[in-house]
C-alpha positions as CSV (number, residue, x, y, z in Angstrom):
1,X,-16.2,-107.0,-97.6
2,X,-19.2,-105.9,-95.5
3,X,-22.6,-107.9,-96.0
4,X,-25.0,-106.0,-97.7
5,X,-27.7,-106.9,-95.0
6,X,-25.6,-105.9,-91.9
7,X,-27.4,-102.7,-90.2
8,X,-25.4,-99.7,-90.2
9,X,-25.5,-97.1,-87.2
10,X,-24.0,-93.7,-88.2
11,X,-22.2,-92.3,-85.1
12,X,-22.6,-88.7,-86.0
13,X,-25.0,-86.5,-87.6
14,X,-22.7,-84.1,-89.3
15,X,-20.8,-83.4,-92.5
16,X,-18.8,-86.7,-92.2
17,X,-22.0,-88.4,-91.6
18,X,-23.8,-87.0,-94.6
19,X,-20.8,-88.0,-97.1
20,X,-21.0,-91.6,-95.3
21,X,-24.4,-92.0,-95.4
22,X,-25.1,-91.1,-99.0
23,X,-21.9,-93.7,-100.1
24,X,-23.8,-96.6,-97.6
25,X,-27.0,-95.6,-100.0
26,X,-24.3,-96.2,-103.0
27,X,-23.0,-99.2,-101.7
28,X,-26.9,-100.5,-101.5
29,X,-26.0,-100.9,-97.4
30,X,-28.5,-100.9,-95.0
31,X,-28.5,-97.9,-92.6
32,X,-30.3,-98.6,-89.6
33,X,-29.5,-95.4,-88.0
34,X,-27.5,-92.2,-86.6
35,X,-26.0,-91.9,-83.0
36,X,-25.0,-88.3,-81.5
37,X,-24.3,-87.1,-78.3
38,X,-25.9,-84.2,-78.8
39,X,-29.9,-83.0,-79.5
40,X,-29.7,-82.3,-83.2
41,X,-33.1,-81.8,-85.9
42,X,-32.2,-83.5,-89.5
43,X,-31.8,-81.3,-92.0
44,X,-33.2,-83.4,-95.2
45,X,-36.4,-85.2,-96.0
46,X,-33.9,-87.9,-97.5
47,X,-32.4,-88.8,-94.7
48,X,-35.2,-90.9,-93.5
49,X,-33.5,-93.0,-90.4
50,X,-33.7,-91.3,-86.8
51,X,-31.3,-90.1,-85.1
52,X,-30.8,-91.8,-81.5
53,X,-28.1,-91.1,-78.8
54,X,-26.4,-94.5,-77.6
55,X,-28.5,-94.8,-74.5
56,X,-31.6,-95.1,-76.6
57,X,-30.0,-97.6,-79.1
58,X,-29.2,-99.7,-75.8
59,X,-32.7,-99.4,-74.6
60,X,-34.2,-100.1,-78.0
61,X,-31.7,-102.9,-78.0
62,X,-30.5,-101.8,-81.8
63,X,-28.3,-103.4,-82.8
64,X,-25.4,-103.3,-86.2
65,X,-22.2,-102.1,-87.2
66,X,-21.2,-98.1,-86.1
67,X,-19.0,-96.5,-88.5
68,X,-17.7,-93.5,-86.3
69,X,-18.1,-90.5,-88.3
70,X,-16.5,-88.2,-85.5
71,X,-13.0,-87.0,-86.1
72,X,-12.1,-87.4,-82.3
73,X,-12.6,-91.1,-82.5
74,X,-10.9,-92.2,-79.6
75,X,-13.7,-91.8,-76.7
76,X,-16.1,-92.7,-79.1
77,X,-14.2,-95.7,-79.4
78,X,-14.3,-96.3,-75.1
79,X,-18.1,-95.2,-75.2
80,X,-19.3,-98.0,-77.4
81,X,-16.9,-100.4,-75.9
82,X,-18.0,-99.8,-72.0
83,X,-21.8,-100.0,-73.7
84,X,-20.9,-103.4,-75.4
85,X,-20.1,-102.5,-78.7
86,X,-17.2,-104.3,-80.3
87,X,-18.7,-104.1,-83.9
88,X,-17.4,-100.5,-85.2
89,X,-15.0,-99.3,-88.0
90,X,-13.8,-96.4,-88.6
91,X,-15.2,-94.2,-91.5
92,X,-12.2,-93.9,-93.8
93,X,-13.1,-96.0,-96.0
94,X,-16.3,-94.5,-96.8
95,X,-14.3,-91.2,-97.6
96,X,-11.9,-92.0,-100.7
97,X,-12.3,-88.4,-102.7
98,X,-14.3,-90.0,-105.3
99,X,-17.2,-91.0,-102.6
100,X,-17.6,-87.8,-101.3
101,X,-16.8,-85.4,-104.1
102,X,-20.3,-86.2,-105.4
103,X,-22.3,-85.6,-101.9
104,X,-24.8,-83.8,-101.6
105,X,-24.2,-81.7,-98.3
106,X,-27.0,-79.5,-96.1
107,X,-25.6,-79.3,-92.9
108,X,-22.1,-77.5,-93.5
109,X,-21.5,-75.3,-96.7
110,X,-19.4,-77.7,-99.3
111,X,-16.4,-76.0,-98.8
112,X,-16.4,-76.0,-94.9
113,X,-18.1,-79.6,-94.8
114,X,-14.9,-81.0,-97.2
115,X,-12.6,-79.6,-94.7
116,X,-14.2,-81.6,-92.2
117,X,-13.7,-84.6,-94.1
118,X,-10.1,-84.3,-94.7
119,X,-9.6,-83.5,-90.5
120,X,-11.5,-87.1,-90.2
121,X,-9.3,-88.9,-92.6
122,X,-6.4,-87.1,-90.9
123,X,-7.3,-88.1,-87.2
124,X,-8.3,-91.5,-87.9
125,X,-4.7,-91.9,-89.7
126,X,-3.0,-91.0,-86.9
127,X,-5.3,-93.0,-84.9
128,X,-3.3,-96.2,-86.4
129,X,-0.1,-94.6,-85.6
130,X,0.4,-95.1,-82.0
131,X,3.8,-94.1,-82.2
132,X,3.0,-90.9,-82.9
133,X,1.1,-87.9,-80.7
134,X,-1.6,-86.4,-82.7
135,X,-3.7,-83.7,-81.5
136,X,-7.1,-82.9,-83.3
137,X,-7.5,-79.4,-81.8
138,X,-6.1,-77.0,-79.3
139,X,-6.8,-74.0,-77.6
140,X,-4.3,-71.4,-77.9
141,X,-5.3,-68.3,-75.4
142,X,-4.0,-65.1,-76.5
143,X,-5.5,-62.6,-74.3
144,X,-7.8,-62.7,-71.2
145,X,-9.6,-59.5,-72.4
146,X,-13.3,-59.8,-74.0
147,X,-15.1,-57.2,-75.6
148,X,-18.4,-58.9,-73.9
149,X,-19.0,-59.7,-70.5
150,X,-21.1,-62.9,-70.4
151,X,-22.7,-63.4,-66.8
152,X,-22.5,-67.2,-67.8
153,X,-19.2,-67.8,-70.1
154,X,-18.0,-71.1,-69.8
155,X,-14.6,-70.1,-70.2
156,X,-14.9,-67.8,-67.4
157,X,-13.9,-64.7,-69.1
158,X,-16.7,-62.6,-66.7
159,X,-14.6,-63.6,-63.5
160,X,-10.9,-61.3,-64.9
161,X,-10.8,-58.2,-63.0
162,X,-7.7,-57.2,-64.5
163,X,-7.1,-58.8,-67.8
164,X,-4.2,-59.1,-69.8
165,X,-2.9,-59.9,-73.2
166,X,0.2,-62.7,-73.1
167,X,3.1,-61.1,-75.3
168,X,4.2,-62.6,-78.7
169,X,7.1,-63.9,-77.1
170,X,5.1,-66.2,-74.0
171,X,2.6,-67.7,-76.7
172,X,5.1,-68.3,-79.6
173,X,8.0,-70.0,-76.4
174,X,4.9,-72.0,-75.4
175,X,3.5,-73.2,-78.9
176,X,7.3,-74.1,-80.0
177,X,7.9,-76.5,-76.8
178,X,4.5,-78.1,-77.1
179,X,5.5,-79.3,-80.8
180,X,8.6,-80.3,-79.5
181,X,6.6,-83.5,-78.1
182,X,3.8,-83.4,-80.2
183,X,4.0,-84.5,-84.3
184,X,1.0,-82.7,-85.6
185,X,-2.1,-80.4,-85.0
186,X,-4.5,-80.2,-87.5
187,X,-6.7,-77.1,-85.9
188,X,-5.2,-74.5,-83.6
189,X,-7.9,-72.4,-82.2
190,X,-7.0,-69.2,-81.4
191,X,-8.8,-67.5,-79.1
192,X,-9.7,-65.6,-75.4
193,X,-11.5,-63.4,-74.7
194,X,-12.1,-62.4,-77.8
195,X,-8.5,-62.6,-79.7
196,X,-8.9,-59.3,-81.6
197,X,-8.2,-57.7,-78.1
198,X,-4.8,-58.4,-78.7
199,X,-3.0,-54.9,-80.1
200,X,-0.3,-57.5,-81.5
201,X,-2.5,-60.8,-82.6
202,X,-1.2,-60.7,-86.1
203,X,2.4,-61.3,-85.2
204,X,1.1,-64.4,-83.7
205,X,-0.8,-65.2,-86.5
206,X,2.2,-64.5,-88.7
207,X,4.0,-66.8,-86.8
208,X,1.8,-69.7,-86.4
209,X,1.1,-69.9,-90.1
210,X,4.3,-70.7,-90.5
211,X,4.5,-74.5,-88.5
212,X,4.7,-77.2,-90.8
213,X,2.8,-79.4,-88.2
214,X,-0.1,-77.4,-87.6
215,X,-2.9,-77.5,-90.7
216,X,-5.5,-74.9,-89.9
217,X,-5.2,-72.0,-87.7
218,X,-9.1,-70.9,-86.5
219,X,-10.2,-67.3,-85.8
220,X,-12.9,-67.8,-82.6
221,X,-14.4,-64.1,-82.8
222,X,-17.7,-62.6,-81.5
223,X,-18.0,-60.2,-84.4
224,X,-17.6,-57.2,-82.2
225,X,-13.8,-55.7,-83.5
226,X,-13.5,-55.3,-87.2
227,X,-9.9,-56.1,-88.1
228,X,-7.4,-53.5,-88.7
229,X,-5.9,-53.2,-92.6
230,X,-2.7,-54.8,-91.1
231,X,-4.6,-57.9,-89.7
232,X,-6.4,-58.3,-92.7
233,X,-3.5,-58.9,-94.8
234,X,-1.8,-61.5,-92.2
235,X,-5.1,-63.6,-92.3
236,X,-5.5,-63.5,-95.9
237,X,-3.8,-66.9,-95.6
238,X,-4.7,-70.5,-97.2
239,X,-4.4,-71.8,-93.2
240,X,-6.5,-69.0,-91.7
241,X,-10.2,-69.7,-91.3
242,X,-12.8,-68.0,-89.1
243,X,-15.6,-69.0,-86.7
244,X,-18.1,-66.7,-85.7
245,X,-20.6,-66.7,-83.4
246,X,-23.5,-64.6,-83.8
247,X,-24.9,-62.6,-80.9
248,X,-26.8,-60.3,-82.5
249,X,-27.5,-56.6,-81.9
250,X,-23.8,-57.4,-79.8
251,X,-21.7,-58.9,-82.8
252,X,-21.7,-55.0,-84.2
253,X,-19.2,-56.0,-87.3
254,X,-20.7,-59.1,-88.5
255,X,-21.8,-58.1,-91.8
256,X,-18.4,-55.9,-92.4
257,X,-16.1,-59.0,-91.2
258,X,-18.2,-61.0,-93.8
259,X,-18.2,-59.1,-96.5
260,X,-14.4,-58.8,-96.1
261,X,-13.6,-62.7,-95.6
262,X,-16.2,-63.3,-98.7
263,X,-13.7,-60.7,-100.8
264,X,-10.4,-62.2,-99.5
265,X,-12.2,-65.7,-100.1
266,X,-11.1,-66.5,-96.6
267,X,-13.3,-69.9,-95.3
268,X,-15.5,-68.6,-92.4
269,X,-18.5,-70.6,-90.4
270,X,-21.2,-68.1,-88.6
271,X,-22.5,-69.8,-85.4
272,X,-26.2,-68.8,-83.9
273,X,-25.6,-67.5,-80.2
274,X,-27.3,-71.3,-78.4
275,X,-27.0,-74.2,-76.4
276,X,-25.6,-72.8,-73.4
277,X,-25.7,-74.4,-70.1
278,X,-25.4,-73.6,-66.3
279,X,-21.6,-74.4,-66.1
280,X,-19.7,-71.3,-65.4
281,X,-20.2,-71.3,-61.1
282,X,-17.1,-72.0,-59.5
283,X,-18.0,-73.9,-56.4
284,X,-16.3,-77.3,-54.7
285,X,-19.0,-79.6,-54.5
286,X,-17.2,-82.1,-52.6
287,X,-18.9,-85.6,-54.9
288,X,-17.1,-88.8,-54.3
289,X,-14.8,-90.6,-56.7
290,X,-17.4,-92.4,-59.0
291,X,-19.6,-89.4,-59.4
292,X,-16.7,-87.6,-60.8
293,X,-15.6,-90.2,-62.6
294,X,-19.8,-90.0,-64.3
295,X,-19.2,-86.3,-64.9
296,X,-15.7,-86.2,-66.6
297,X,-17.4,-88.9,-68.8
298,X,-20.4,-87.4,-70.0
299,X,-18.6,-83.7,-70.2
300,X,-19.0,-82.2,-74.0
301,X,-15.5,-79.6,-72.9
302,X,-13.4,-82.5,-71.9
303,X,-11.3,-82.6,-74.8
304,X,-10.6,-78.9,-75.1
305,X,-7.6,-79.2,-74.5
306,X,-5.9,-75.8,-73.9
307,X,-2.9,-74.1,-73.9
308,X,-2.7,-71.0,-71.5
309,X,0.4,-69.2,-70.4
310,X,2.8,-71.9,-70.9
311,X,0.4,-74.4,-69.2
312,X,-1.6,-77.7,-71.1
313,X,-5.2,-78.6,-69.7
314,X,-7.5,-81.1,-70.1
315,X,-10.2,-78.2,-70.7
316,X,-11.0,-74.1,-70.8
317,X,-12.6,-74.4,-67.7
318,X,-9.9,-76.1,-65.6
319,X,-7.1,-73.6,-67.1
320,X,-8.7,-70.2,-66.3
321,X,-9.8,-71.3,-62.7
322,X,-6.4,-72.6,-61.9
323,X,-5.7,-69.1,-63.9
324,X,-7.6,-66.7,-61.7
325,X,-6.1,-69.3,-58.8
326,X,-9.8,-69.6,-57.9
327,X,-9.4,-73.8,-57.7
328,X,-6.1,-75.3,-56.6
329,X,-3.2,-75.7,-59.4
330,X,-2.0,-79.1,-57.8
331,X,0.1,-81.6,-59.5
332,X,-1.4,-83.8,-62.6
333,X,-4.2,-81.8,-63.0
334,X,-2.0,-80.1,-66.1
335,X,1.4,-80.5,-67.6
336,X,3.4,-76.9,-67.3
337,X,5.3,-77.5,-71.1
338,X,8.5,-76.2,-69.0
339,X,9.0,-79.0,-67.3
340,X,9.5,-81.3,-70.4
341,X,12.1,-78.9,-71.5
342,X,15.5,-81.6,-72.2
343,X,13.3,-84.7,-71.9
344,X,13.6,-87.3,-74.1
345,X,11.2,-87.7,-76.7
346,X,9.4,-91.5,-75.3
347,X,9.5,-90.1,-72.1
348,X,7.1,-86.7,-72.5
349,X,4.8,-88.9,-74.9
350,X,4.2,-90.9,-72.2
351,X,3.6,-88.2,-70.2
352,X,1.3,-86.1,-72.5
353,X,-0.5,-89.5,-73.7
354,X,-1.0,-90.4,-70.1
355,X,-2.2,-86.7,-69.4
356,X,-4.6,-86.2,-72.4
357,X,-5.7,-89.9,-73.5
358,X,-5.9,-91.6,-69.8
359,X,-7.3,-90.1,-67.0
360,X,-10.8,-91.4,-65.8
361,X,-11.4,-88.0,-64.1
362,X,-9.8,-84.8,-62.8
363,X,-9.8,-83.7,-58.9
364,X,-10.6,-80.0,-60.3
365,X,-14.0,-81.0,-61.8
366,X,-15.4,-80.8,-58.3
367,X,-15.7,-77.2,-59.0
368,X,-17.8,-77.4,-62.0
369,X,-20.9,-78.0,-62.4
370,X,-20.6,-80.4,-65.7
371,X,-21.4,-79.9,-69.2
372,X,-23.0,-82.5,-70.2
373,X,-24.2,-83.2,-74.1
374,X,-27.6,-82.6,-73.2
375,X,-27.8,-80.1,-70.2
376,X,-30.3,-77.8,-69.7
377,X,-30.2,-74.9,-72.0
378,X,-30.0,-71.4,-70.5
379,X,-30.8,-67.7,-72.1
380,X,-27.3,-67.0,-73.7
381,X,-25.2,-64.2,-73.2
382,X,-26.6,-62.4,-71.1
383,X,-24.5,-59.4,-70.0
384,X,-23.6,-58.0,-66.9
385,X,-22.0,-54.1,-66.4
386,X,-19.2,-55.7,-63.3
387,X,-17.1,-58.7,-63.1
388,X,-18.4,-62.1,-61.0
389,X,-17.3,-62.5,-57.6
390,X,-15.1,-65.6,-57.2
391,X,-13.0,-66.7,-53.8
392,X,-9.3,-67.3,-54.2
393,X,-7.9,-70.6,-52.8
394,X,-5.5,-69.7,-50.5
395,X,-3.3,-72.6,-50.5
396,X,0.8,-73.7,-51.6
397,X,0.7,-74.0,-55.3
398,X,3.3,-76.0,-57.5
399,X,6.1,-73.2,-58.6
């Protein structure tokens, strides 16, 4: 049993954090703290502690026990560690259903902030399983087509010239070998582009509802396509949930799309347009090892991992440049899920873990820029009438 003077440090200001923090006020524990990565304003005059990133508890020399309260525990786990932290649990068991059913939530709606719990319990379960290869999210990309052209997307959507939507058949192949080798997903993002500009989206919705292994299917949408009666009817689905972001005059259909989730009772978050940064150049730097290594390490998009015709990478940004072969496609950088077609089952976890869990750094990073938590915020969205210039590397590329 904890001591009830040990300080507590909260790592992570969100949902989980909220339900945690009001059971350490239960418990009559002493919470010293939060921790994020990220600059974020607290919501409630309760919540009285501050809310530090780790560099400023190690300058402040803070010190205590952090319960990690993010579900993607495992670089939170390295973070602390290379900072000197050995003195962390995992949040668990501060979420039983009878400590957070009585929460008090004001960051996340009840309904979305609950789902968030149970994708934290999840995670950190499968933390303890190492055995077994557990993927928090992934990034399925349907289509390369967007119905906005952002001069600065980070997923590099304004660089297509000639976009195209990946048939029913090419996402579904690649989805079923990936959870060949992988035992569960609990959110598969769907998205591009803008996924609506798919003329056959719902028969890949249709057919990823129906994996056992995969626990939420997420809409990404800008609110600029109103679905057709047809889609509607696939999406009205206990797995199906939207997130929205909101640009605007631009997201034409945002108050049509929400009044028909709110009548389906389908669970939808609506995002302000924000926190962009100066990420979305494609040029080779040419930085040495250990400043890559840096990079990689404080990147917010490095475990976006995404799944793009057939393909698994580390993040959105590596798999559309290698995409529009604007960086090289060389060998490690991702895993091509045809290649661990036959393999034996220990043999492509290896792989996979090696790929996703292990790497200090990528040799394609030295085209970006970085995104780090904190980066300088540019003005969002703004959009452009052509696409971006971008030079192709002309060089042999794995088959």
């Amino acid at each position: 049993m904890m001591a009830e003077k040990e300080n507590i440090i909260i790592y992570g200001y969100s949902s989980i954090g909220e339900a945690v923090y009001q059971e350490c006020i239960r418990r009559k524990l002493s919470v010293l703290c939060f921790c994020e990565d990220t600059k974020i304003e607290k919501r409630e005059a309760y919540v009285k502690e501050e809310i530090f990133s780790l560099d400023e508890i190690i300058t402040r020399k803070l010190d205590g026990k952090f319960i990690i309260c993010i579900p993607n525990a495992r670089p939170v786990i390295k973070k602390l560690q290379d900072a000197g932290y050995y003195n962390w649990e995992l949040s668990n068991g501060y979420l039983l259903e009878e400590c957070y059913s009585h929460v008090t939530f004001t960051i996340k709606s009840k309904e979305i902030a609950i789902k968030e719990i149970e994708e934290c319990i999840l995670c950190h379960q499968y933390l303890g399983m190492p055995d077994k290869l557990f993927l928090k999210s992934l990034d399925l990309e349907i289509t390369e087509k967007c119905s906005m052209r952002c001069r600065d997307c980070c997923n590099l959507m304004q660089y297509y010239k000639n976009p195209q939507n990946y048939s029913v058949e090419e996402v579904i192949d690649s989805v079923d070998n990936l959870l060949k080798y992988i035992d569960a997903i609990y959110e598969l993002r769907v998205l591009g582009g803008e996924p609506f500009m798919h003329s056959e989206m719902h028969r890949i919705i249709e057919k990823l509802i129906l994996y056992q292994n995969v626990y939420r299917i997420i809409i990404y949408t800008n609110a600029t396509i109103m679905p057709t009666s047809e889609m509607w009817n696939v999406l009205d689905n206990k797995k199906v949930e939207f997130v929205i972001t909101d640009y605007g005059k631009l997201s034409r259909n945002l108050s049509d799309i929400k009044k028909e989730l709110d009548r389906r009772g389908i669970l939808y978050e609506i995002i302000k347009m924000g926190g962009w940064t100066q990420c979305s150049s494609i040029i080779r730097h040419g930085r040495e090892v250990e400043e890559e290594k840096k990079i990689y390490n404080g990147c917010c998009a490095k475990n976006l991992i995404t799944l793009l015709d057939g393909k698994i990478y580390k993040c959105p940004y590596m798999a559309n440049a290698m995409n529009l072969k604007a960086i090289p496609s060389k060998e490690g950088e991702y895993i091509n899920l045809r290649y661990l077609k036959n393999m034996e089952l220990e043999k492509a976890h290896r792989i996979l873990k090696e790929f996703l869990f292990s790497k200090e750094y990528f040799v394609s990073c030295d085209y970006c820029e970085g995104r780090p938590y904190c980066g300088k915020e540019i003005e969002p969205a703004v959009q452009i009438t052509e696409p971006r210039n971008y030079s192709v590397i002309e060089e042999e590329r794995e088959k």
